[in-house]
N, C-alpha and C positions, 0 to 999 in steps of 0.2 A: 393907367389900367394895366395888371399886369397879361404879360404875354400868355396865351392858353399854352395848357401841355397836351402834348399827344404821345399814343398809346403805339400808332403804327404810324410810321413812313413811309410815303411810296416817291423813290423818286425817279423821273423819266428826263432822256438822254437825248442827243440828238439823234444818234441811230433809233431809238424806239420809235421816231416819230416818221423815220425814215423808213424804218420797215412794217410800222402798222398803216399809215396813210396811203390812200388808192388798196390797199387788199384788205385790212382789216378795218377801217374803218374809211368815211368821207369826211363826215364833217366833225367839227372840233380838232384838235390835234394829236391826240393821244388818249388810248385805254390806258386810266392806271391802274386798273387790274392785271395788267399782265406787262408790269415795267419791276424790276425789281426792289424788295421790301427790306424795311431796316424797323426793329425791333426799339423800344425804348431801352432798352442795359446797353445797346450798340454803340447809343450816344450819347458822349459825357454830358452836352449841355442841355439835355433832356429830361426834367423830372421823371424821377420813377413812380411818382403818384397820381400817373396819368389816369386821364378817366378813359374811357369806349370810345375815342374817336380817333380819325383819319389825317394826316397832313399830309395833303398831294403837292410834290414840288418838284420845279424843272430845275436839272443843273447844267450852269451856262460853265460851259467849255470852250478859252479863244484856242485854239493854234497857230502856232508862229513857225518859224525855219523848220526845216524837217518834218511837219506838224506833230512841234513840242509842244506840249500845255504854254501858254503865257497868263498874265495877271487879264481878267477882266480892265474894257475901257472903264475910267471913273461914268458913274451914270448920277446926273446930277437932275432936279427937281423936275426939269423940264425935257426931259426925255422920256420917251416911252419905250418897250420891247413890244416888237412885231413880227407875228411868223406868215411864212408867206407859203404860198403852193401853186404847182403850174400845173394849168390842164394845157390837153393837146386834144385838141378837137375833131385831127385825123387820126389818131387812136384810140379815142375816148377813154382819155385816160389822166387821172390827177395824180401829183404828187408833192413831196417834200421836199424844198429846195433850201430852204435857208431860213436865218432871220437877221433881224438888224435892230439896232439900235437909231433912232432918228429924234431930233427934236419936235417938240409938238407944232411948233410954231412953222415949221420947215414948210415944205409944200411937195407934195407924191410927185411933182415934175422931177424934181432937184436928186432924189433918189431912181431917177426911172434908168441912169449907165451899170449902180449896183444892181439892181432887179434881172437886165438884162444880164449881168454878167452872172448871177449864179444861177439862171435858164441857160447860159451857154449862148444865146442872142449876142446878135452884134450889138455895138455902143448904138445904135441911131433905128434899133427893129421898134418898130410901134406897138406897143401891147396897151391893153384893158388892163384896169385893176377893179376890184369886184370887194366888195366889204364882208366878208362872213358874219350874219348877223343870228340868225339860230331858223333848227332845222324842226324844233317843236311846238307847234302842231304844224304847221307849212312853214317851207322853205322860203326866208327871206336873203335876198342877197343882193345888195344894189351898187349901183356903179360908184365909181368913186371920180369925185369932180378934181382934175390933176393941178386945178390952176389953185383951189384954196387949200387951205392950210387943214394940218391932219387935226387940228383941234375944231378947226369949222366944219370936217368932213365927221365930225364926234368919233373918232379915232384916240383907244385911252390903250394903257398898258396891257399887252396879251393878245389883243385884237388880232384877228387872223383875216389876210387878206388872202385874194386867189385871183391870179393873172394869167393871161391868155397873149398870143399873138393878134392883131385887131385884122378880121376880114374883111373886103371892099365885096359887098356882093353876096350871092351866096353859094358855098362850097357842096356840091353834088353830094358828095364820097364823105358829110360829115351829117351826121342822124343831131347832133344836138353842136349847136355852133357854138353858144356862150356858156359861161360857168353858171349861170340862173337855170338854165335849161336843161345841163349835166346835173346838176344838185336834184333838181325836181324828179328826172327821170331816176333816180337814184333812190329818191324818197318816196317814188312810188314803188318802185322793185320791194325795197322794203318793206311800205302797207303790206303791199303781197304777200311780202315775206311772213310781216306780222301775222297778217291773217290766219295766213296758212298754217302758222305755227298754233295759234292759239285755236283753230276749229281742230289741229292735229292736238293738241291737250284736252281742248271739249270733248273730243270722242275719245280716248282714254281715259279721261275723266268718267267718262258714261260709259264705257265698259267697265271700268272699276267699280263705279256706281252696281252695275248689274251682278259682277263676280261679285260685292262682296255681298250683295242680296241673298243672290243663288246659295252662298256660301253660308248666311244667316239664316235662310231657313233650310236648309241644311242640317247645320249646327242644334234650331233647335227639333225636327226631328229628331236626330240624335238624341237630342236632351229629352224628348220625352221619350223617346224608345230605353232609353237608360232609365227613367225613373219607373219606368210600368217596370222594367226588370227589377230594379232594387224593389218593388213593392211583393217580386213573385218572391225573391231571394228571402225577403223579411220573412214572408208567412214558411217559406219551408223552413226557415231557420228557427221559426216559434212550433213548427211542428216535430223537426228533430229536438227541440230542446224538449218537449212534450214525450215524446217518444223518449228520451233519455230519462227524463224524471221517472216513468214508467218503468224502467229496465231498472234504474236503482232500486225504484221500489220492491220491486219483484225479487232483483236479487237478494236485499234486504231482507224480504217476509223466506226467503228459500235459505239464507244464511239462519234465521231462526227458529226454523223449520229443521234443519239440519242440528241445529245447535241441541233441538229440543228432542231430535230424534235420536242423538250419540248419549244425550242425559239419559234417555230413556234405557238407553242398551248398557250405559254403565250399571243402573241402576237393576237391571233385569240378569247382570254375569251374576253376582254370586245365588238368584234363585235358579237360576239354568245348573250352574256347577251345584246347588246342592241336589236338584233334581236327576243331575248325573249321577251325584254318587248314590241316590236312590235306587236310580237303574241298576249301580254295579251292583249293589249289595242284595235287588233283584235275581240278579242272573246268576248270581254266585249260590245263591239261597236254592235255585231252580238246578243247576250240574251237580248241585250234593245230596240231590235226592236218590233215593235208592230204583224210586220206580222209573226217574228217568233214564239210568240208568239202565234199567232191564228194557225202555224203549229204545235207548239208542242201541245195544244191540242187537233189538228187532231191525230198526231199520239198515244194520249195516248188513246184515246175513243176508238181509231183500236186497243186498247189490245198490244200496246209497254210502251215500259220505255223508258224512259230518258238519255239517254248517258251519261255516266259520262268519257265526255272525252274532246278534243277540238272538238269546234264544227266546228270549218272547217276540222277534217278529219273523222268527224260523216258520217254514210250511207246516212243519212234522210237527212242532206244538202246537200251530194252530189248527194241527188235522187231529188232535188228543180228543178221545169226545172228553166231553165236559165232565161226565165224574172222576176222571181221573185229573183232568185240572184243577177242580175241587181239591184234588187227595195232594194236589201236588201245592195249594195255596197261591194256584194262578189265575184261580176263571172270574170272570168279570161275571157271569151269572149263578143263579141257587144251584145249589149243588145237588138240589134233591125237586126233584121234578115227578107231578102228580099222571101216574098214566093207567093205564086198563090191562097192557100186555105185558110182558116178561121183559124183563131189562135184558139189550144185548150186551 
């Protein structure tokens, strides 16, 4: 079967496990969300037609003199890797201490001088060893029987173990003596935790729930206060168009009203201009007569002037009595009029 390809690398250190374990985390040994990440193009022997997933891996680092890198121990069938963690039950406190390489067959006695030695314990301190077995839904974690074998204790590769100093009695000035006890109070903090987290989302949740409410009808208020106004907007817009049609119209009947008024006036110059020169040939026919002549005259010796105007709408003609108008071929009425007394 061939090997899967992966997409992303995480790979975690010993230090990672040094500085997440007891503050960022208890149980298991490592976040690889926060150990750092290697891309597929990063690594030659990597397909690049990887699909969507994850390869989490620990890299085993020996050091030697100086602590130089050296070659990993050969690790052959019957060996297992094991990481191990120390509580301290007058600090209440877990951490990273190491791991090791053991055979399965061995027995947790045979290893207990390396155990002490990288706690910093002397060769012959008696400690517990505690199985880490999982922390989901409760805390399991049971002892480990030193006298059998890590294969009869069902100890397989990866396995996390967590050891303690062993107490005779019980220690006043310690809230939680064994690593079963530390795990659980741990895992309850965390419920807590949980909880509180997630009633702290619920009611965000429910305020959000309510902003977007408030905000939704809101919104459509708006939307209907918007749509009565476009209905106001529509009608005054069909009334100014109404009202424009109107005004074209108007101007339209007033352009040919106009148009029909300048026809007219064209049409009425040359009777005007010949009725002018009717008038001239009027008034000229009227200062060539003799007797108006003997009237103008009259009226200048009476202390007038001369009209300088036509003299058919002069005072002094139209103060002529009528038979002399007659004589003069101006008067609008008979020139002979029936009466009983002496003509003055």
């Amino acid at each position: 079967m061939d090997n899967p390809s992966y997409k992303i690398i995480r790979v975690a250190r010993d230090q990672d496990l040094i500085e997440q374990i007891g503050r960022d985390i208890y149980f298991d040994v490592v976040d690889h969300d926060r150990v750092r990440t290697f891309h597929v193009g990063e690594l030659k022997e990597i397909s690049k037609k990887a699909e969507e997933k994850e390869l989490k891996l620990f890299l085993e680092v020996e050091l030697g003199l100086h602590r130089r890198p050296v070659a990993p121990p050969v690790k052959s069938t019957e060996d297992i890797l094991l990481f191990f963690k120390l509580y301290d039950p007058e600090k209440g406190e877990l951490r990273y201490v190491g791991r090791l390489f053991v055979n399965s067959y061995a027995k947790p006695y045979d290893i207990l001088g390396k155990v002490n030695e990288m706690a910093g314990f002397g060769p012959n301190e008696e400690v517990d060893l505690y199985e880490e077995i999982k922390f989901v839904p409760f805390v399991m974690c049971e002892l480990i029987d030193r006298a059998a074998s890590f294969r009869t204790n069902q100890l397989e590769d990866g396995d996390i173990i967590c050891f303690q100093k062993r107490f005779v009695g019980a220690a006043e000035s310690c809230r939680y003596l064994t690593v079963p006890s530390f795990l659980e109070h741990i895992r309850g903090l965390q419920d807590n935790s949980e909880y509180e987290l997630l009633k702290l989302q619920s009611d965000l949740l429910s305020s959000a729930m309510k902003k977007n409410r408030e905000t939704h009808l809101s919104y459509k208020e708006l939307s209907e206060k918007l749509a009565r106004e476009k209905e106001e907007l529509k009608k005054k817009l069909e009334e100014t168009k109404s009202r424009n049609a109107k005004l074209i119209s108007d101007w339209e009947a007033l352009m040919a009203e106009s148009k029909e008024t300048k026809s007219k006036y064209i049409s009425q110059k040359p009777k005007l201009a010949e009725a002018e020169e009717r008038k001239r040939i009027a008034e000229e026919r009227i200062f060539s007569t003799p007797l108006f002549a003997v009237y103008d005259r009259f009226c200048t010796g009476m202390g007038g002037e001369r009209e300088k105007r036509s003299p058919l709408s002069s005072p002094r003609v139209r103060g002529l009595p009528d038979r002399l108008l007659c004589c003069t071929g101006l008067a609008f009425k008979p020139a002979v009029q029936t009466t009983t007394g002496p003509i003055s």
